[in-house]
N, C-alpha and C positions, 0 to 999 in steps of 0.2 A: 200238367207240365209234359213236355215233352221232351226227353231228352235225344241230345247227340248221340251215336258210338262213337269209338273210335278210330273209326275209320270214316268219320262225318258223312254216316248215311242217317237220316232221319230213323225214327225207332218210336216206337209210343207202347208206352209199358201198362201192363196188364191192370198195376198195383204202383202206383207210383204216389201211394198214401205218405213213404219217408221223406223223400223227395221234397213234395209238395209243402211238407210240416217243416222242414228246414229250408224253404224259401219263403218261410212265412205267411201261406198261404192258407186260406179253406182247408180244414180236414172234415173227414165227418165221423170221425174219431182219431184220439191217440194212437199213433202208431207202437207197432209191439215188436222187439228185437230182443234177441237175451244176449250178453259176452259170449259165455260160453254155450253157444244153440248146439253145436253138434257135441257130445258128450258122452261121459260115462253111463247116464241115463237111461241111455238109449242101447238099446241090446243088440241092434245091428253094428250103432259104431263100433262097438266094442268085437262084435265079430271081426268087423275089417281091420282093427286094428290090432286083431291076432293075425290076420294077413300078412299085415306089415310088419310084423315081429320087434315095433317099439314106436313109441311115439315119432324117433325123427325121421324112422322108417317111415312114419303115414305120411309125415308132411313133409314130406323133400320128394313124393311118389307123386305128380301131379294127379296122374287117375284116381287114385284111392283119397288126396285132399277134395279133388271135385267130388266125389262120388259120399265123402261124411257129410262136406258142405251141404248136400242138397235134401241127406236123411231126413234133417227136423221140418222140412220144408214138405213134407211127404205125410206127415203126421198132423203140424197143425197150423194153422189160417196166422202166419206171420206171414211179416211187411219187408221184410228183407231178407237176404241172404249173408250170411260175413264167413270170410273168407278164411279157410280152416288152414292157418299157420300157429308161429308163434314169435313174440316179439322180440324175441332174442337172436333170429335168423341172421340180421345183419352183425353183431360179433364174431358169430359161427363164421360167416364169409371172411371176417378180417381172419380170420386165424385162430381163433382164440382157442378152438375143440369143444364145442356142446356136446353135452349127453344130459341124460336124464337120469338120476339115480330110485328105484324105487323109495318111495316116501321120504324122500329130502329134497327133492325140486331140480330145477336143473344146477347143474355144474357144468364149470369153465376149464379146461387143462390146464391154459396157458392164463393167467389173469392179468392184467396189467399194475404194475407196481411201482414202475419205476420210470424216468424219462426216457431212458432207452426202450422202454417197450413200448410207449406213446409214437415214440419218431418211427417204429417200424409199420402203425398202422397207417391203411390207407383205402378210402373209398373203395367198397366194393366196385366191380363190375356187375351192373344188374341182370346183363344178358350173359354173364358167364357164372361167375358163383352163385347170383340169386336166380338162376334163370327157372329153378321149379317153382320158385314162385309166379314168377310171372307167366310160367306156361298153367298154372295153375287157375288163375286170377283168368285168363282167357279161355280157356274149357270151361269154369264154371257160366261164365258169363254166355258163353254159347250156350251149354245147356240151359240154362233157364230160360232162352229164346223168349224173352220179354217179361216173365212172370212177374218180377221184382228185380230192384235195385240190388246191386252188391256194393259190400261195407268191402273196404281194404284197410288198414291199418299201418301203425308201426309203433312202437316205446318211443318216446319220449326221450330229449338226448339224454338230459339229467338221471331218467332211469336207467337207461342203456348203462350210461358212464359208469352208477352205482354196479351192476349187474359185474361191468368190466372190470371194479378196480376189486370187488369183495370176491371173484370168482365165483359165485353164485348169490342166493339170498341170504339174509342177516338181519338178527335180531335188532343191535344197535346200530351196525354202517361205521365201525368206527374206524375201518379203513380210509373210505373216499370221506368221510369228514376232516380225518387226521391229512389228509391230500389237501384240501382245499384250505385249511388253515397254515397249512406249513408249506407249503409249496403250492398257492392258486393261481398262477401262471401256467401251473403245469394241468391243472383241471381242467385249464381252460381251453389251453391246447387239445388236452380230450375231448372237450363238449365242440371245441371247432370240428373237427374231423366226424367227430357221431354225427353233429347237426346238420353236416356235408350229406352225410351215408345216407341217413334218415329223406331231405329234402331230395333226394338222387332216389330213392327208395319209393317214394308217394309219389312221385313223377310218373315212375315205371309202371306201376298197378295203375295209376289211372291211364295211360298211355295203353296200359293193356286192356282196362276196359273197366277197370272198378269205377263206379257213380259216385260213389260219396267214400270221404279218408278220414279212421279218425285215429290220432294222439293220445296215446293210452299212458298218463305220467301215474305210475301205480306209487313210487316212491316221492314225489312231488310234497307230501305234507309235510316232510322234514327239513324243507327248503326255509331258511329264512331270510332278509335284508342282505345278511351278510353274504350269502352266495347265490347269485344273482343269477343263477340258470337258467330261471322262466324268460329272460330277454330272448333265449335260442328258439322257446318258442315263437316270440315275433317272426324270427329269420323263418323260422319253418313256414309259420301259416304266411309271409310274406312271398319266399319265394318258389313257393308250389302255388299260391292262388292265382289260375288261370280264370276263372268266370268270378267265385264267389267263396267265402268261408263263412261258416254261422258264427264260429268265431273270433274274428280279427283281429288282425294286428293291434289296430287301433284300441278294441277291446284288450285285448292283452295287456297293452301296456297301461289301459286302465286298470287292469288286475293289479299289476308287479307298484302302481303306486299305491294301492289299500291293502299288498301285502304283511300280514299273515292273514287277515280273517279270513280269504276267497282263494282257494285252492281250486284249478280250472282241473277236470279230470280230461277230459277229452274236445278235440276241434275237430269239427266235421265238417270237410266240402264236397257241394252237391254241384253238380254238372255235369259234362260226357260222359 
């Protein structure tokens, strides 16, 4: 395969093993990517990101997100790159305040609760409040000057929403549950506005230069008939797919009618 950049100059990549295996093509092996590739594992990440003096510090620093991004990539014979953020960037944009607390995950300042705190969100600006991402997303991709594809990502709306209404993680969700059965018109109105952020969000990185996007629904198994969130995945992989998705709409909506057994974790498109 060969793919485009973004700026539709031709390019042929070094290692275009992921690629290839998501266009359903000849491999002559399994391609090998980890979630989490740059890490605490790794004794340089972790130097840099005493640098950065906190996690949102490394990933809001485009240099220092290009510079973990490429660590694992230095040590061993993987197929990809992905792009060192985190999926919760776009709430952070609306307003909401991320941090990280040690050993309890991230937290929300501001969480959403109520219908007035719905009607005050609104689509980030990609080239303004997410714009380290995307300056991030294009340093890495220049540095790798062909080696491998880059992953770009984002949550999933349904997890977003959750992430939004619990102010951080939770054992049961018994917030955005209690949301959804007592007031799911107003959920819904969340998952409108996330699924906007979100397909506004996978545009951008690919427009910056990411090859393949994927849909990370971390909270997705709690989903059942009754709250019908997975449809937002259609709209996503609908209106971001410019060439191709491994998994479609059309699939999709084959998932959400055998709903529960098949819980999708991730949609990945390959192209420019």
């Amino acid at each position: 395969m060969h793919p485009i950049d973004s700026m539709d100059n031709p390019m042929t990549l070094k290692n275009d093993r992921l690629l290839r295996a998501f266009a359903r093509q000849p491999v002559d092996r399994t391609p090998v990517w980890l979630m989490r590739q740059a890490g605490r594992y790794l004794p340089e990440y972790r130097a840099t990101r005493a640098i950065a003096g906190s996690f949102m510090g490394l990933a809001t620093n485009p240099e220092l997100a290009c510079e973990v991004t490429l660590q694992p990539l230095l040590r061993f014979d993987l197929d990809a790159a992905i792009l060192f953020s985190d999926i919760l960037t776009i709430p952070d944009a609306m307003g909401l305040g991320l941090s990280f607390e040690t050993g309890e995950g991230p937290r929300f300042a501001h969480p959403v609760r109520s219908a007035a705190d719905i009607a005050r969100l609104a689509v980030p600006d990609m080239e303004t409040e997410l714009r380290y991402v995307m300056d991030a997303v294009r340093l890495i991709r220049s540095e790798l000057n062909g080696k491998v594809p880059l992953i770009g990502f984002s949550g999933s709306p349904f997890t977003l929403a959750c992430y939004m209404v619990e102010g951080g993680g939770s054992d049961n969700f018994a917030r955005v549950k209690a949301l959804a059965l007592d007031d799911p018109a107003a959920l819904h109105r969340l998952l409108d506005v996330v699924t906007e952020s979100v397909i506004a969000y996978l545009a951008a990185q690919r427009a910056a230069g990411a090859q393949a996007l994927m849909v990370f629904d971390t909270w997705g198994g709690m989903l059942s008939p009754h709250l019908p969130a997975l449809r937002k995945h259609c709209r996503v992989a609908t209106a971001t797919n410019a060439r191709r998705w491994c998994c479609s709409a059309k699939a999709m909506r084959r998932i959400w009618k055998s709903w529960p057994p098949v819980a999708p974790k991730a949609l990945a498109w390959t192209g420019p």
